[in-house]
FIPA-615927 format. One record per residue (C-alpha): residue number from 0; x, y, z. Coordinates in steps of 0.2 Angstrom, whole numbers, plus 5000, padded with zeros to 4 digits. Layout:
BEGIN
[node NUM,[X,Y,Z]];
...
end
This chain:
BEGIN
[node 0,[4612,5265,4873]];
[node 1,[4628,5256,4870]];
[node 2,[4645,5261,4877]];
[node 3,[4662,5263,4864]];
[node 4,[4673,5251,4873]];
[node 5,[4691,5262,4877]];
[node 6,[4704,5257,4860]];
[node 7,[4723,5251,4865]];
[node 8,[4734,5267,4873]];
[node 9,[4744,5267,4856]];
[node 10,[4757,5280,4865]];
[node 11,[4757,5269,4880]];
[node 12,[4764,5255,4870]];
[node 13,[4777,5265,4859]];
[node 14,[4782,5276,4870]];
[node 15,[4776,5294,4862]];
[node 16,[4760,5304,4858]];
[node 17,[4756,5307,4842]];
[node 18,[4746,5324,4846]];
[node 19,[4765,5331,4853]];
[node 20,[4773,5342,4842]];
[node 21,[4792,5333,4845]];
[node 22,[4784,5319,4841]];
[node 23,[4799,5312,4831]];
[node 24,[4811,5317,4846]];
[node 25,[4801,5306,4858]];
[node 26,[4802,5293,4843]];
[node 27,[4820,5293,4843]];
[node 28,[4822,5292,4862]];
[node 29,[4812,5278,4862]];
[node 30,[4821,5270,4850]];
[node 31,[4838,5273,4858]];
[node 32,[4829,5265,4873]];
[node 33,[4826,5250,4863]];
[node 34,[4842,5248,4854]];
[node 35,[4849,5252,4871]];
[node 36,[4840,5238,4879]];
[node 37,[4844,5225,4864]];
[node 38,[4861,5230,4867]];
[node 39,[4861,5224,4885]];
[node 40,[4853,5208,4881]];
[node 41,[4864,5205,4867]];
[node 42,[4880,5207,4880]];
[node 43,[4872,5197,4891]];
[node 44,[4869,5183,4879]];
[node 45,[4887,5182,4874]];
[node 46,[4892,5181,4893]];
[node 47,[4880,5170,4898]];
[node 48,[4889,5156,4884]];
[node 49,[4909,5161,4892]];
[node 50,[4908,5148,4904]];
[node 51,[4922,5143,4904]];
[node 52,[4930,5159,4913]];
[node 53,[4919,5158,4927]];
[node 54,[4906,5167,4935]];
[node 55,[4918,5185,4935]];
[node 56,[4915,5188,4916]];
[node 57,[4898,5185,4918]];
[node 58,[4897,5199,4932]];
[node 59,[4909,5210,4922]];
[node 60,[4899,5210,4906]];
[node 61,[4883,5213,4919]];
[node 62,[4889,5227,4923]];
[node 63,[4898,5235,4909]];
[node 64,[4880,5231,4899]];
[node 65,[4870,5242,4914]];
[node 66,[4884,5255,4913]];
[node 67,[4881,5257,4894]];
[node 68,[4863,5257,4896]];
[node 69,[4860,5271,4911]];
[node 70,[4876,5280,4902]];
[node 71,[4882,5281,4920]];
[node 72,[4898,5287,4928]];
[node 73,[4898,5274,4939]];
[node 74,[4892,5258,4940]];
[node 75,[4891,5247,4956]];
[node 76,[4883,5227,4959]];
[node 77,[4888,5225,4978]];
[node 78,[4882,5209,4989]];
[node 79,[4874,5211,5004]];
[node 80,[4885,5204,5021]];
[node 81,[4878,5189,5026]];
[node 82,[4871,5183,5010]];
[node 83,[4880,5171,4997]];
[node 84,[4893,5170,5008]];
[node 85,[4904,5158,4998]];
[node 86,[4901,5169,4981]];
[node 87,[4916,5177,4975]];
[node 88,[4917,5193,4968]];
[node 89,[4909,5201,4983]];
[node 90,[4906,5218,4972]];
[node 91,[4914,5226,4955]];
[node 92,[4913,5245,4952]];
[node 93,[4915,5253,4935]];
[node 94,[4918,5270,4930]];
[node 95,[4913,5277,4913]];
[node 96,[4926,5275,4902]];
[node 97,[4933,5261,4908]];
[node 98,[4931,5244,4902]];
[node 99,[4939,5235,4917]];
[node 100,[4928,5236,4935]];
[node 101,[4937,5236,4950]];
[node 102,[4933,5225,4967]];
[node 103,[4944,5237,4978]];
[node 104,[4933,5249,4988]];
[node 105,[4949,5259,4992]];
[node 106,[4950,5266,4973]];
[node 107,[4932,5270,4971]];
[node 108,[4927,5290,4978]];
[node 109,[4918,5297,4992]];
[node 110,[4900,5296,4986]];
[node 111,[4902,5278,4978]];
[node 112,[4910,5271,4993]];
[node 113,[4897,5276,5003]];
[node 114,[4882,5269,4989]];
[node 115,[4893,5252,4992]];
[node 116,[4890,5253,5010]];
[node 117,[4874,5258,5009]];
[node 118,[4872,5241,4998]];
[node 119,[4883,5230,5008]];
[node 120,[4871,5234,5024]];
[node 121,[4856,5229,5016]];
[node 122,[4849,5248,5016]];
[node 123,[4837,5244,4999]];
[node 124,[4829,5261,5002]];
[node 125,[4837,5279,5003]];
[node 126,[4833,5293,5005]];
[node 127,[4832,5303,4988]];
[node 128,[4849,5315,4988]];
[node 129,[4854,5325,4970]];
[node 130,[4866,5311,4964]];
[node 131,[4853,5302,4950]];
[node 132,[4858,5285,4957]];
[node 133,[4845,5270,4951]];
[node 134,[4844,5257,4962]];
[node 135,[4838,5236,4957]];
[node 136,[4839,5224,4969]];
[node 137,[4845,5208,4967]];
[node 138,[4832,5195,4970]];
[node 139,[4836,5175,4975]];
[node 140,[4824,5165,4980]];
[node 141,[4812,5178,4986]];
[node 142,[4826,5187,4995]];
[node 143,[4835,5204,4992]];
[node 144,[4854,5196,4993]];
[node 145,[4861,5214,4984]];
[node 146,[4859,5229,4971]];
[node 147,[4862,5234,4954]];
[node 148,[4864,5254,4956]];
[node 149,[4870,5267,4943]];
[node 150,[4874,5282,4943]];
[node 151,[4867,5287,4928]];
[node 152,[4868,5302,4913]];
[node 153,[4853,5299,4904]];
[node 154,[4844,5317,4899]];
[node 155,[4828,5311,4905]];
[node 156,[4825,5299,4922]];
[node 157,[4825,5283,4918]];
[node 158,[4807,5273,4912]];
[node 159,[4801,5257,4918]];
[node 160,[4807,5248,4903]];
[node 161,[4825,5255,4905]];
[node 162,[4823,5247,4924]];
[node 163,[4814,5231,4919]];
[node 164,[4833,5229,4908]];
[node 165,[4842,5234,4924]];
[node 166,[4831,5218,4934]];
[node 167,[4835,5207,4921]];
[node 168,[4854,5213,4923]];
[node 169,[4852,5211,4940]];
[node 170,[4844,5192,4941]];
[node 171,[4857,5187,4927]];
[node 172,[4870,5192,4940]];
[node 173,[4860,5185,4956]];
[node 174,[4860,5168,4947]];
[node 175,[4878,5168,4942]];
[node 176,[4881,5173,4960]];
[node 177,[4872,5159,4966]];
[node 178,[4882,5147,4953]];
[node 179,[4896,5151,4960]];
[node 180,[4893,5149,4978]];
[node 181,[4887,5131,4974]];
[node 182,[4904,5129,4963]];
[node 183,[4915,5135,4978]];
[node 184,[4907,5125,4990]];
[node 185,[4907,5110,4980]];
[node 186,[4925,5113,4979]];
[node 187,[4926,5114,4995]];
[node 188,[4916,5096,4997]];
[node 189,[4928,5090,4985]];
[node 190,[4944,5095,4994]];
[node 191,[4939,5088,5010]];
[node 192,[4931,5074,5003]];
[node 193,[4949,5070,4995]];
[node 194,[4958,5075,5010]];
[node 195,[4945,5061,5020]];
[node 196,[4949,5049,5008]];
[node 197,[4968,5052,5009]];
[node 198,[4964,5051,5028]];
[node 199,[4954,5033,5026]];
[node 200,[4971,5027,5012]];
[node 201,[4982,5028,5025]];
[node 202,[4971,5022,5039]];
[node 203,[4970,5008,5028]];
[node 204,[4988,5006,5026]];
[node 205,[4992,5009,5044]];
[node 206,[4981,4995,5049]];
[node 207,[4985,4984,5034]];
[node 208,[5005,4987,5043]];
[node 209,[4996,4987,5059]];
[node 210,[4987,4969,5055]];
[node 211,[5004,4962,5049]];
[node 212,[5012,4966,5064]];
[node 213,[4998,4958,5074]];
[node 214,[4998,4941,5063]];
[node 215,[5020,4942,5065]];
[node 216,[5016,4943,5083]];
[node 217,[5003,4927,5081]];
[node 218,[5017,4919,5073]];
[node 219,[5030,4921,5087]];
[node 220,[5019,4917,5102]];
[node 221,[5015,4901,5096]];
[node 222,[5032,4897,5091]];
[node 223,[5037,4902,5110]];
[node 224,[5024,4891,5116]];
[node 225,[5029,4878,5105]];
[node 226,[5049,4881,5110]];
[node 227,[5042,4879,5126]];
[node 228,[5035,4860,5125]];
[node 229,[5050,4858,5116]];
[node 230,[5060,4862,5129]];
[node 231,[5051,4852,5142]];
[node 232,[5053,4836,5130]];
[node 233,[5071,4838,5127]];
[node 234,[5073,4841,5143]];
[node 235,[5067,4823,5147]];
[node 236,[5075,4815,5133]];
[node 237,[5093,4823,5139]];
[node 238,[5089,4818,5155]];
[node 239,[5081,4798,5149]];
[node 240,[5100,4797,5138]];
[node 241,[5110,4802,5152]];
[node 242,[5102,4792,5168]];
[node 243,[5101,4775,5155]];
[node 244,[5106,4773,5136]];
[node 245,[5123,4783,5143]];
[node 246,[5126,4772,5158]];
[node 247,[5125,4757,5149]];
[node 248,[5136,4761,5134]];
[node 249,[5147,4767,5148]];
[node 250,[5144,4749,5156]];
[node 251,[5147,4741,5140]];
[node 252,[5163,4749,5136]];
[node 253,[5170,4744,5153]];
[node 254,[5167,4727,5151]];
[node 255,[5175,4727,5134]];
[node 256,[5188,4734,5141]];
[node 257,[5187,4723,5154]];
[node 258,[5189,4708,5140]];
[node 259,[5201,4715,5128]];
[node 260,[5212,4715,5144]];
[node 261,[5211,4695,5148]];
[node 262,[5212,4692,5130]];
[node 263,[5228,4701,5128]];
[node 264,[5233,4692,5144]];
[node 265,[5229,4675,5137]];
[node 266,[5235,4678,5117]];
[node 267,[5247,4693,5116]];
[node 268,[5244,4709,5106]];
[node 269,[5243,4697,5089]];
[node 270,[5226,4688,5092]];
[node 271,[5211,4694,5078]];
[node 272,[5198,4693,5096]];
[node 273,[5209,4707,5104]];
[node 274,[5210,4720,5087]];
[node 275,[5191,4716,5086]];
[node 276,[5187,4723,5105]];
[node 277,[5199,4738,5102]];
[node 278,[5187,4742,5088]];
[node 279,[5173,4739,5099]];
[node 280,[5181,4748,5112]];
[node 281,[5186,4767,5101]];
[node 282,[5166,4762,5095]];
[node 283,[5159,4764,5112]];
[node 284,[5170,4780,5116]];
[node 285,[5164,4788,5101]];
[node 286,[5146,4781,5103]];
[node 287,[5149,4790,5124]];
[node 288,[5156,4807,5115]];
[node 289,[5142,4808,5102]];
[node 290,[5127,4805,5118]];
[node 291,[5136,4818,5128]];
[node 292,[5135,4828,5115]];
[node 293,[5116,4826,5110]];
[node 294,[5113,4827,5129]];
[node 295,[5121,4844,5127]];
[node 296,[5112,4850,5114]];
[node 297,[5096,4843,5123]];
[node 298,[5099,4850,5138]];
[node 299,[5101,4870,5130]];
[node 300,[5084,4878,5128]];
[node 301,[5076,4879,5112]];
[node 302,[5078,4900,5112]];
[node 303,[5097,4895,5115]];
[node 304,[5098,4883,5099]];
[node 305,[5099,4889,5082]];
[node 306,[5086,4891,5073]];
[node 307,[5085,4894,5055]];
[node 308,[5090,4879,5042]];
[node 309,[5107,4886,5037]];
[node 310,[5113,4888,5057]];
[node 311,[5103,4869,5059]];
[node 312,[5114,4860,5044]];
[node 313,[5131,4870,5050]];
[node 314,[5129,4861,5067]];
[node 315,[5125,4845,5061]];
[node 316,[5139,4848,5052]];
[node 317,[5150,4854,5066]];
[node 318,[5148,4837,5076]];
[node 319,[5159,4828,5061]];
[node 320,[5173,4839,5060]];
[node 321,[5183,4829,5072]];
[node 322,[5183,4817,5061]];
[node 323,[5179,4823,5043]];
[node 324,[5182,4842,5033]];
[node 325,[5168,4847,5031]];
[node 326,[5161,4861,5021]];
[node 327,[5144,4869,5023]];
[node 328,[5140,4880,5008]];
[node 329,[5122,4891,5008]];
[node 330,[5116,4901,4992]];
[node 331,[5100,4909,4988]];
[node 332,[5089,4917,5001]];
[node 333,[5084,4909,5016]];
[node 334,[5066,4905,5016]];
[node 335,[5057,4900,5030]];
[node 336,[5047,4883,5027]];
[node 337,[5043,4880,5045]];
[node 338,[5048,4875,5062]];
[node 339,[5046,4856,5059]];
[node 340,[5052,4855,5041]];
[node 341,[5068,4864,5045]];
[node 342,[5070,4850,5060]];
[node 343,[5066,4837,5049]];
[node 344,[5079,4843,5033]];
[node 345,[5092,4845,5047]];
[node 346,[5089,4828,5052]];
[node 347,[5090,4820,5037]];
[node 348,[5106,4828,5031]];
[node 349,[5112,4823,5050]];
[node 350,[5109,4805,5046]];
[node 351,[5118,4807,5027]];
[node 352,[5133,4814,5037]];
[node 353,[5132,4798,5051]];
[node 354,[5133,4787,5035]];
[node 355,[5147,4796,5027]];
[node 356,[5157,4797,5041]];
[node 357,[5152,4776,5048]];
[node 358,[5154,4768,5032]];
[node 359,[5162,4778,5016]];
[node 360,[5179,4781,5023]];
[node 361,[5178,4798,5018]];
[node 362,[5190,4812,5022]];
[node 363,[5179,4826,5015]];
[node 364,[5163,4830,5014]];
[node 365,[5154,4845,5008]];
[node 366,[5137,4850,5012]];
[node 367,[5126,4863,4999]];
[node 368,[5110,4871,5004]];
[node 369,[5102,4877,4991]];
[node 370,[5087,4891,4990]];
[node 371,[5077,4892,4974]];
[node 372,[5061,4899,4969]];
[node 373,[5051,4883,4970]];
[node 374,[5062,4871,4980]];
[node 375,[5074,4867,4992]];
[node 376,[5090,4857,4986]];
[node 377,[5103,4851,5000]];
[node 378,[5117,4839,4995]];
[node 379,[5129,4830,5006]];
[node 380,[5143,4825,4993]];
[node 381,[5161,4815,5000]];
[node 382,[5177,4809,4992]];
[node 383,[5173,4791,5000]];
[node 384,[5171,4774,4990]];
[node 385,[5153,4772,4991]];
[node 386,[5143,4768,4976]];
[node 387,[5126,4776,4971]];
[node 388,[5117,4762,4963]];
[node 389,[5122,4750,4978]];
[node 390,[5114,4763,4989]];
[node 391,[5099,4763,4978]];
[node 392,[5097,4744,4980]];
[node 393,[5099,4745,5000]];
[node 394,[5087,4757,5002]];
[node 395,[5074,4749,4992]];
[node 396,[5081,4732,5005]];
[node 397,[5080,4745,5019]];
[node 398,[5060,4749,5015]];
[node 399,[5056,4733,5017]];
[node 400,[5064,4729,5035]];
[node 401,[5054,4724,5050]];
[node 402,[5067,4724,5064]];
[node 403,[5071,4744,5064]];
[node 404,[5090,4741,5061]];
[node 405,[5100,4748,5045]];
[node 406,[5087,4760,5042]];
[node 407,[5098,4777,5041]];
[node 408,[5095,4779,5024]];
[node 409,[5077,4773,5023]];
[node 410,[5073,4784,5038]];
[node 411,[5080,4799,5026]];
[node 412,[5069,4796,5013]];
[node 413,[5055,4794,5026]];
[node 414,[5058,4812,5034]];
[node 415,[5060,4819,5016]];
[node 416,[5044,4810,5008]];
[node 417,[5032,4819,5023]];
[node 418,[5039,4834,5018]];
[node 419,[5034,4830,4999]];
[node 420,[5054,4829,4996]];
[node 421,[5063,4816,4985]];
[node 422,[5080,4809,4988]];
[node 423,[5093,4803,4975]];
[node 424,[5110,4796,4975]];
[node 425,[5120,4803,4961]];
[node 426,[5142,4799,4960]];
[node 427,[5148,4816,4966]];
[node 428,[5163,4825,4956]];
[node 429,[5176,4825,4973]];
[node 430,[5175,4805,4971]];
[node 431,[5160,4797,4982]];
[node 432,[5142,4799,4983]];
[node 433,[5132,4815,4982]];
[node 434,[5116,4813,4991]];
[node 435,[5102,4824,4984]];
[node 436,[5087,4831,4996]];
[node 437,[5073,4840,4986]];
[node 438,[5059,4849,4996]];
[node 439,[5045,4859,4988]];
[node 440,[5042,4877,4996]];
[node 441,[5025,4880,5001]];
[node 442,[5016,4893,4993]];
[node 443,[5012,4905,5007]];
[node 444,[5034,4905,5008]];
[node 445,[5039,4908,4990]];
[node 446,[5045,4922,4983]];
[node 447,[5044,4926,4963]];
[node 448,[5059,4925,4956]];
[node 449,[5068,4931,4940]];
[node 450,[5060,4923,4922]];
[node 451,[5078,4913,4922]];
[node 452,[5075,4906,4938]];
[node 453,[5059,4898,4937]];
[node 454,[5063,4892,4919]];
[node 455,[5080,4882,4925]];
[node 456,[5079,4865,4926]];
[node 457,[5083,4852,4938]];
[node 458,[5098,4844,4925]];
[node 459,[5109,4859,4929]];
[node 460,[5126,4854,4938]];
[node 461,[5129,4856,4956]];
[node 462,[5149,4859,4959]];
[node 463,[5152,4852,4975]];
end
């Protein structure tokens, strides 16, 4: 005894019965079911490749396509609160005949209002009333985070095929939902991550600010501290000039006085011994004024003195105007090449201005400080009669003396070569010599300079 094993349910499948007398309605229905549904996917897949308008369009067409399939008067895809929280539009309503849905629940009627309730508090399941609303959740990651409803005017209730097109409708819209939370907050991550990093930029500038102030700070306590030993050491100095070196000029100028007065006695006004102690004599009064007036200097603090280059040379300068015109000229801006090297240049040019004014019979001098990119040029120049190649050969004589007297212009190109300098005697244009002081700037001090600048020569003419 065998048993006939049951044949595929052909009207299961297509959707009629062939023993049915309307047979070719129920055939036409289905078919408008199907094209109904190809219809909807076929919206659906034209959205789905509109990126670039964002997650709205693909709502928007979600909803028109469910619309058109359910022939519904309205059509509602609502969020439920507390789900998706950062995706925007939280719902979209569409009427029939409109192609626009709305996301105002103030313009939607009585009945739809309260179905976008119903939604927005998470009530899936209603009770049954006359409206034919049909109801999809939408499913994200195993949880009901909305609806897909419609109010629909189809002649016959809907069949699970037309409700397997509204799911898919539904999960399209749950994902594109989803998309754009993740989009909104990376946005947001974005934002404050730029806002952290503008936050970090000017933390970083506000310490680098910070940091400088700190290192100027550095800078000045240990110039303080090192004004301060300065001090203490000029303060013995002045105090070693005036309790010996000044007493005994002083004593030496007496007794020359002391002797120019028996010789005038003895020989009368005319005698060469008596001119040569009234020289010796206005020497040692000068030699008094110029102690009493480095015991001055020594004996004013450091903070007192003047500090930058340009205020160092104009009062070096300042101790030979009773005695010369002198002229301190400064061009360029200052740059600072250091405590000791500032000393040292101010010294140097001191010791060209002693020369000018002990031995060139000068009546003028003019002193130039010069700032350049690269270098520092200061030239003491005077309308006296000395002669740069004869003071070429006496310094090259003074380099090579043992007994530490007639060393002024060696000890200038000594304070000048520690300083990586070079000195040089040229004939200046107001008559006399024009000495020449060159010091390299260190690198941590320069400054860049226009293309002209750096490119100039050392050959140019200085105009005293």
């Amino acid at each position: 005894m065998t048993s006939a094993c049951p044949g595929p349910d052909l009207g299961a499948l297509t959707g009629v019965r062939s023993g049915k007398r309307s047979y070719y309605r129920a055939y036409v229905r289905s078919d408008e079911r199907t094209q109904r549904a190809v219809r909807a996917m076929d919206t659906i897949s034209r959205a789905l490749v509109r990126t670039h308008e964002g997650p709205r369009g693909l709502l928007e067409e979600v909803v028109r396509a469910a619309a058109a399939h359910l022939e519904a008067d309205w059509t509602i895809l609502a969020l439920t609160d507390g789900h998706l929280i950062g995706a925007r539009p939280r719902f979209l309503a569409l009427a029939k005949g409109e192609t626009a849905p709305v996301d105002e629940a103030e313009a939607l009627p009585g009945a739809v209002r309260r179905e976008l309730g119903a939604i927005r508090a998470g009530l899936a399941v209603r009770t049954a009333d006359d409206n034919p609303w049909v109801r999809v959740p939408v499913i994200l990651a195993g949880t009901n985070v909305g609806a897909l409803v419609g109010l629909h005017g189809l002649v016959a209730d809907p069949e699970p095929g037309d409700l397997a097109v509204l799911r898919i409708l539904a999960n399209q819209a749950a994902v594109s939902l989803h998309t754009s939370e993740q989009y909104l907050e990376g946005q947001g991550l974005h934002r404050r991550a730029q806002q952290l990093y503008d936050e970090v930029q000017a933390q970083a500038r506000d310490l680098a600010l910070r940091t400088h102030e700190l290192h100027r700070l550095e800078k000045r306590l240990e110039l303080a501290r090192q004004r301060e030993l300065i001090d203490t050491e000029r303060g013995r100095i002045a105090r070693e000039l005036h309790d010996s070196v000044t007493q005994y000029v002083l004593s030496a100028g007496m007794a020359v006085e002391m002797a120019r007065g028996e010789a005038e006695a003895r020989a009368g006004g005319d005698d060469p011994i008596h001119e040569q102690l009234v020289t010796a004599k206005d020497l040692t009064q000068q030699a008094v004024g110029q102690l009493r007036r480095a015991i001055y200097a020594l004996s004013r603090r450091q903070g007192e003195t003047l500090a930058s280059l340009p205020d160092l040379v104009r009062e070096v300068a300042e101790h030979h105007r009773s005695h010369l015109q002198v002229q301190v000229r400064v061009e360029g801006e200052a740059l600072s090449l250091g405590v000791d090297a500032e000393h040292d240049i101010a010294r140097a040019v001191g010791e060209a201005m002693f020369n000018v004014a002990l031995h060139a019979h000068a009546t003028r001098a003019v002193v130039r400080l010069r700032y350049r990119p690269d270098e520092v040029l200061v030239t003491v120049a005077d309308d006296g009669c000395g002669d740069p190649v004869v003071l070429g050969r006496l310094i090259r004589v003074e380099r090579r003396s043992s007994d530490g007297s007639h060393r002024g212009l060696a000890n200038i190109e000594a304070r000048v070569a520690d300083l990586g300098g070079r000195v040089r005697f040229r004939r200046a244009r107001i008559g006399g010599v024009r000495v020449e002081i060159r010091v390299p700037v260190p690198g941590e001090a320069r400054q860049p300079g226009l293309i002209e600048e750096l490119a100039r020569g050392d050959g140019t003419q200085e105009r005293e």
